[in-house]
LOKENU-262693 format. One record per residue: residue number from 1; residue in three letters; x, y, z of N, C-alpha, C in turn. Coordinates in nm, 4 decimals. Atoms other than C-alpha are relative to their C-alpha. Layout:
N
    k    r    n.east   n.north      n.up   ca.east  ca.north     ca.up    c.east   c.north      c.up
  NUM  Ala         X         Y         Z         X         Y         Z         X         Y         Z
...
//
This chain:
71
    k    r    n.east   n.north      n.up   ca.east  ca.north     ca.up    c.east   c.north      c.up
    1  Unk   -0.0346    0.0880    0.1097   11.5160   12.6905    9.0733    0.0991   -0.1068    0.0464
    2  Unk   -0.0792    0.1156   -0.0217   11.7850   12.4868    9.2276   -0.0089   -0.0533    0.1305
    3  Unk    0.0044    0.0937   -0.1471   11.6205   12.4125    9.5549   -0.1051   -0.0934   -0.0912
    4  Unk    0.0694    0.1250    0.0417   11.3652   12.2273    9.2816    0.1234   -0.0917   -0.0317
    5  Unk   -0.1254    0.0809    0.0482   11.6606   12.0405    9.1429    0.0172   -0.0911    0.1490
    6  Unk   -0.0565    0.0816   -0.1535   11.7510   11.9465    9.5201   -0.0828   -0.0707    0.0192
    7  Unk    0.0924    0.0873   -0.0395   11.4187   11.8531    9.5789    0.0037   -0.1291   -0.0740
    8  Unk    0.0279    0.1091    0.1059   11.3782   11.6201    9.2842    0.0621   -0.1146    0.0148
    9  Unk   -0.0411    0.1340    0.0072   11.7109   11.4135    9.3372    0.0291   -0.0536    0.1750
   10  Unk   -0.0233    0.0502   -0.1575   11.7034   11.4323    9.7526   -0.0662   -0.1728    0.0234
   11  Unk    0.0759    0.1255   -0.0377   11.4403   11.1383    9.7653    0.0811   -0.1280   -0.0616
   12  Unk   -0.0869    0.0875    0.1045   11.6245   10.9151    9.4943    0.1403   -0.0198    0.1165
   13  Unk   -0.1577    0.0157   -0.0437   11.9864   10.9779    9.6981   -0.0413   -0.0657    0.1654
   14  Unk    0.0264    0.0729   -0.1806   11.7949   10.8853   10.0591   -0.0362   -0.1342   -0.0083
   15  Unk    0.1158    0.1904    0.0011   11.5984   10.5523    9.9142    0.1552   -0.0583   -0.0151
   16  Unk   -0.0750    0.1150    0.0929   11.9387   10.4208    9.7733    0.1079    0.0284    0.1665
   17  Unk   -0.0457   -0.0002   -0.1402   12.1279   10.5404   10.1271   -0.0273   -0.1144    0.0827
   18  Unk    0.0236    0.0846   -0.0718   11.9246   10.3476   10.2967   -0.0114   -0.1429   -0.0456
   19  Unk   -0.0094    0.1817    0.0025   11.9140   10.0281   10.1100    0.1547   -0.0405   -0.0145
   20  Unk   -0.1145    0.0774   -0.0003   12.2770   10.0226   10.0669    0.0048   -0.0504    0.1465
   21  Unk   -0.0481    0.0679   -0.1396   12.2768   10.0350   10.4893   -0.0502   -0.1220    0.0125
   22  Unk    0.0134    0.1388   -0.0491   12.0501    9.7860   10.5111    0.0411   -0.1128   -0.0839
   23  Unk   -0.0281    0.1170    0.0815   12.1958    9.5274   10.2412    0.1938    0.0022    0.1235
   24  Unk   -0.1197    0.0646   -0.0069   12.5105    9.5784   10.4445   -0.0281   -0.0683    0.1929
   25  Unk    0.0787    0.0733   -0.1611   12.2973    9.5005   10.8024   -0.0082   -0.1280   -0.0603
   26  Unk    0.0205    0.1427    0.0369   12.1655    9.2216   10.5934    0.0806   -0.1234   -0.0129
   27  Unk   -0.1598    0.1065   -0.0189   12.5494    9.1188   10.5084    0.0361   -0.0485    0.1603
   28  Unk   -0.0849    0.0353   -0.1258   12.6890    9.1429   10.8829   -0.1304   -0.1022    0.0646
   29  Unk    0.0185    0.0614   -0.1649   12.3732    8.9672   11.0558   -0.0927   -0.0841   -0.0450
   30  Unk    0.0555    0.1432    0.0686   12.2149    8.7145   10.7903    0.1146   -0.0557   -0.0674
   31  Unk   -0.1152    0.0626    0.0886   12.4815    8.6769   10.4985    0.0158   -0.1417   -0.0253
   32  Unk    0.0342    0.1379    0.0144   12.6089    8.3485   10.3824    0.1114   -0.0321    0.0301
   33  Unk   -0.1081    0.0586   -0.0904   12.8467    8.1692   10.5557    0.1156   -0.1166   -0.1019
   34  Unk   -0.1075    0.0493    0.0421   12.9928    7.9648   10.2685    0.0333    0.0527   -0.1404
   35  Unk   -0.0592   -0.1065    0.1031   13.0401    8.1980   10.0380   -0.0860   -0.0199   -0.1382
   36  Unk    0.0261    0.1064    0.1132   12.8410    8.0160    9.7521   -0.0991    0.1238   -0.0494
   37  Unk    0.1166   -0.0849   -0.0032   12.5409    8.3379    9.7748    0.1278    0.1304   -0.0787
   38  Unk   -0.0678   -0.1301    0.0859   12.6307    8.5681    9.4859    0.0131    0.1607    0.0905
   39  Unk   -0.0017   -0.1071   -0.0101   12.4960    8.8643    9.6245    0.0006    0.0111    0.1830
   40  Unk   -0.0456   -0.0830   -0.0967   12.5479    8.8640    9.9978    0.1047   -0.1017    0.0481
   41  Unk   -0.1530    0.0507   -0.0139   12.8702    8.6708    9.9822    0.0770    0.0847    0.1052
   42  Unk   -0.0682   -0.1088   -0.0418   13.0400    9.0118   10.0426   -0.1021    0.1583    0.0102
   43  Unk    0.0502   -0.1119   -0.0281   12.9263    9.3269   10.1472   -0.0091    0.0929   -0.1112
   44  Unk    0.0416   -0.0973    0.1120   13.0047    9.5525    9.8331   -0.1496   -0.0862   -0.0826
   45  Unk    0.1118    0.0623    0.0601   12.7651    9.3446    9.6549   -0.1443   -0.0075    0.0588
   46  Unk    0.1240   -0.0261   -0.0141   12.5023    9.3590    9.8803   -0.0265    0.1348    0.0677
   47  Unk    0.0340   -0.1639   -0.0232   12.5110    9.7335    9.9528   -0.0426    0.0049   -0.1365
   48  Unk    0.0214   -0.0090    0.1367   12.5131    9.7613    9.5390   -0.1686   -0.0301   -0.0150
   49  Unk    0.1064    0.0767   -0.0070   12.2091    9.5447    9.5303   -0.1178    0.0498    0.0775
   50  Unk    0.1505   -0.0344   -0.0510   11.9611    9.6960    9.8004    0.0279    0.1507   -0.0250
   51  Unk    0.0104   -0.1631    0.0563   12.1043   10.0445    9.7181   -0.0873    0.0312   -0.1389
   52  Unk    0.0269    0.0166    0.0564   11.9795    9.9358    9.3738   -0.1659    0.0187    0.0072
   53  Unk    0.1288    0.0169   -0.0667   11.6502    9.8162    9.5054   -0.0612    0.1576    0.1060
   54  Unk    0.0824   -0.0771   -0.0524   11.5834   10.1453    9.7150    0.0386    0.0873   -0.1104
   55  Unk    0.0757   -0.1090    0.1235   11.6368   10.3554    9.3639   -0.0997   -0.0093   -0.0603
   56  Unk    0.0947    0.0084    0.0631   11.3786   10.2038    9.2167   -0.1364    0.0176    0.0904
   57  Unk    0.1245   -0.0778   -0.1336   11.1630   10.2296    9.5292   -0.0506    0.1416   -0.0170
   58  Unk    0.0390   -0.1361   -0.0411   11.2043   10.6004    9.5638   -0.0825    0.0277   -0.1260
   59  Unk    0.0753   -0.0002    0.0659   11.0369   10.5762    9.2201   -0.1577   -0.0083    0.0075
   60  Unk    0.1629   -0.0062   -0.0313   10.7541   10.4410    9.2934   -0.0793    0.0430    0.0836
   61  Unk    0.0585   -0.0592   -0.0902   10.6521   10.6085    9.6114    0.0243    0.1881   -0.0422
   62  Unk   -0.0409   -0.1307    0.0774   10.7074   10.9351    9.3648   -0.1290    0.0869    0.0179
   63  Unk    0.0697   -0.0637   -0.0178   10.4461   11.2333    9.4451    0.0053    0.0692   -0.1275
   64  Unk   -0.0102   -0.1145    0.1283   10.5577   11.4285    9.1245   -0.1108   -0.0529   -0.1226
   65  Unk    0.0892    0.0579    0.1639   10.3411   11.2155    8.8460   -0.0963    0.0923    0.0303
   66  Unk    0.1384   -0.0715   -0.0208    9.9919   11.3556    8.9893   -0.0998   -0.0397   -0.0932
   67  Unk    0.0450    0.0940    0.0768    9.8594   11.0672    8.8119   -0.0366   -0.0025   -0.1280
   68  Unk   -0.0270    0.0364    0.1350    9.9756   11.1251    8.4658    0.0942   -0.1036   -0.0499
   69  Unk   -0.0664    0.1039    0.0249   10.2573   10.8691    8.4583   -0.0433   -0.0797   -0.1497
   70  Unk    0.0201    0.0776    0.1038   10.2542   10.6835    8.1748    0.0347   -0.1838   -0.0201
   71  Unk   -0.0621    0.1499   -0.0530   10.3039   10.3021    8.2968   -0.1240   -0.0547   -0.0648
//
């Protein structure tokens, strides 16, 4: 019962892991140089932002529906 639980929110906590790293790769080695770029101005903001972007990911690459979803 609570290794389902684990299972359920592991995928969700790895998609948003990895987009915070890469929004903060994206900060150190694109970013914007005069500051004017809302979201990769600064680094919290663009960790926030692709961490954001890989929760909703881990959604959709979701195995659990078994193509009842309701979308």
């Amino acid at each position: 019962m609570i290794k389902e639980k684990i299972k359920k929110y592991i995928r969700p906590i790895i998609f948003t892991l990895v987009g915070a790293v890469i929004g903060l790769l994206y900060y150190k080695f694109v970013g914007c140089s005069t500051g004017t770029c809302v979201i990769t101005s600064n680094p919290i903001s663009s960790m926030l932002y692709m961490g954001l972007v890989g929760f909703l990911l881990s959604g959709v690459f979701c195995k659990g529906c078994g193509g009842t979803c309701n979308m």
